[in-house]
N, C-alpha and C positions, 0 to 999 in steps of 0.2 A: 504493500500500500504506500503510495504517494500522499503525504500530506502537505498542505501549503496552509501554514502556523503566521498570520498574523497578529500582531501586538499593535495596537493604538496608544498607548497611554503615554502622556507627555513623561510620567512617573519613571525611574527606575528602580533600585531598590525597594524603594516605598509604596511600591504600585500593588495594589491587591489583583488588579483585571492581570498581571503579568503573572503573579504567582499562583495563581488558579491555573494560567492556560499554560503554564511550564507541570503544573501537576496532573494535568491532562495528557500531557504528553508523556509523561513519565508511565504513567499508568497505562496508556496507550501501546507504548514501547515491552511494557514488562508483559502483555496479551501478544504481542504481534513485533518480537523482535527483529522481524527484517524491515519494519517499517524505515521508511525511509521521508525526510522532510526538509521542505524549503521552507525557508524561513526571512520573514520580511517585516524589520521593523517600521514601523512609518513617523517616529519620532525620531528618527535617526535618518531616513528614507522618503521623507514629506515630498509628497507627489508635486507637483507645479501646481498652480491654479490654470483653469483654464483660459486660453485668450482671444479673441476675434479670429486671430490664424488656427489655430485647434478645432474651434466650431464649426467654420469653413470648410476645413480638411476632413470633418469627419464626413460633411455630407457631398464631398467632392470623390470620384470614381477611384478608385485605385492609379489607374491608368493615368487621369489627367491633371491628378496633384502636383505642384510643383516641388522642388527640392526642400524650399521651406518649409512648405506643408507636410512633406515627410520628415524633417527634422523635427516637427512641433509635433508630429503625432511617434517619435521612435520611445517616449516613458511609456505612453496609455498602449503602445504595441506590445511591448516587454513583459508589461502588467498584466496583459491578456493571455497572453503565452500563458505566463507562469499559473494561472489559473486553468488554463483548460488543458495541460499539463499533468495536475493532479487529479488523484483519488478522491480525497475527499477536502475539505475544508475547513479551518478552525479560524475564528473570529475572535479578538477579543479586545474588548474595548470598554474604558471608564461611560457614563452616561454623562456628560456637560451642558447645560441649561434643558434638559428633560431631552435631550437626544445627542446625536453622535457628535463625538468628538472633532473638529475640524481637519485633523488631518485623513481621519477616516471620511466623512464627504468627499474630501480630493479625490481618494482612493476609488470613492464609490463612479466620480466624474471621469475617472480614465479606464474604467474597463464597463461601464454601461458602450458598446460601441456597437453599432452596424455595421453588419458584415464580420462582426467578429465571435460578440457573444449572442447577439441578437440576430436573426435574418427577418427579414419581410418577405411575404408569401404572396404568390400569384393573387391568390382571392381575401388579399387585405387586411392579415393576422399576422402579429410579431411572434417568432416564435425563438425564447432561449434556448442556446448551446451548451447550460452545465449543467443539463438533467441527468440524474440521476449520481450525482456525488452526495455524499453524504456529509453536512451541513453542519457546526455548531455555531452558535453567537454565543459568548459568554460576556456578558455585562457585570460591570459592578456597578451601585447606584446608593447615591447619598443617602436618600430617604428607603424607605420601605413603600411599594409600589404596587404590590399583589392586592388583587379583587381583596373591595373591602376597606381598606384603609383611608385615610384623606387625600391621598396623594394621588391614589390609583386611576387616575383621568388623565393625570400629567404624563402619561407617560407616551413621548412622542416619538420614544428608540423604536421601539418595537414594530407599530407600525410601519415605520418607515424602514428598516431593514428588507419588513418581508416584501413591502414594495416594489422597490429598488433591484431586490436579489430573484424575486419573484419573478420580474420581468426579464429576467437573462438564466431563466429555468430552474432555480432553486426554488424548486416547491412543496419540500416538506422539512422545511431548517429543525431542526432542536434548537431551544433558549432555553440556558442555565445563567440565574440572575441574583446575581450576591448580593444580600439587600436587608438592613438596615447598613450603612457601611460609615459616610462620615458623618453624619447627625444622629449621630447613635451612642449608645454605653459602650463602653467597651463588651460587656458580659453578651451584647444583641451583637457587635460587630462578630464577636469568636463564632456565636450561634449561626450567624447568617454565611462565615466561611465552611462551618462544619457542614452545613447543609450543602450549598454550593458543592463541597469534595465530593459526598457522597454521591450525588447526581451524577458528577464527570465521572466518579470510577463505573456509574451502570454504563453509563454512554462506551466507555470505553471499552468493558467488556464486551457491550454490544454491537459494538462495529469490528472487535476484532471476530467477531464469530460469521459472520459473513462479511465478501468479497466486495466492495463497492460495484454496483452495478455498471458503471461507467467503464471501470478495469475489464469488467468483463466482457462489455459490449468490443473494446478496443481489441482486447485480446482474439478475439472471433472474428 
């Protein structure tokens, strides 16, 4: 299995979203020792913003792009690669004003592309190219955000991951979401990582017991 291990968090050390998704992989690893993973920080690796020559380029022909325009599109090409590249996918990102972190929207702005992850279809349907990988987003979040509580409206990650990711074929993700984390006790932060692990170790178990469908479609 091919995984492609993202980290968001402007955090290092200190970052809860990094040591969840490094626990993940651990536990991943110890089910499925030949796994194998790319790994892309995006606090270290901040994608470009987009610019007038990018938005152009994407909706310009392969063929009739200029040189520039293939130079402004060689991050968001690379980025694409290395996603559809892998087995499956691991997400992980702090939650910043109720959604993603800024450098992860970059991220999200250089591999939404046509003709790469997405195609358009004779009879008028966009149809994603990472079906059938198999998905994690793991969040951490300031407040406590599950059904029920005051906050639980605010949360504007979530939706928008499945969005975003939805439209470029990722249509059944797993979200593990560590929560109470910095407006919390300490006593709710421990609780809310203890939960969090346990989740990733079923996730883990469970991907290692079958083969990512996508592996296998390629392999055939």
């Amino acid at each position: 299995m091919k995984l492609l291990h993202v980290d968001a968090s402007p955090k290092q050390a200190s970052s809860s979203s990094r040591t969840l998704s490094r626990f993940f992989v651990d536990q991943l690893r110890a089910y499925s020792p030949s796994l194998s993973v790319d790994y892309l920080d995006l606090a270290a690796e901040a994608p470009p913003a987009m610019t007038e020559i990018f938005a152009r380029a994407t909706y310009t022909s392969p063929e009739e792009r200029t040189p520039q325009m293939r130079a402004e599109l060689a991050v968001s090409d690379a980025l694409c690669a290395r996603l559809l590249s892998a087995d499956a996918l691991l997400f992980a990102m702090p939650m910043h004003n109720w959604t993603m972190p800024a450098a992860f929207k970059a991220f999200v702005d250089m591999i939404v592309r046509g003709g790469l992850t997405y195609v358009a279809t004779d009879d008028g349907r966009y149809v994603g190219t990472l079906g059938g990988r198999k998905t994690l987003f793991l969040t951490t979040r300031g407040v406590d955000l599950r059904p029920g509580t005051p906050f639980a409206a605010m949360d504007a990650l979530t939706p928008a991951l499945r969005a975003a990711f939805g439209f470029i074929g990722v249509t059944d993700p797993v979200f593990v979401d560590a929560q109470p984390m910095q407006f919390a006790h300490e006593v709710e932060r421990a609780a809310a990582m203890r939960r969090a692990k346990a989740e990733l170790s079923l996730h883990a178990k469970a991907w290692s017991e079958t083969e990512p469908r996508a592996a296998l479609s390629r392999a055939g």
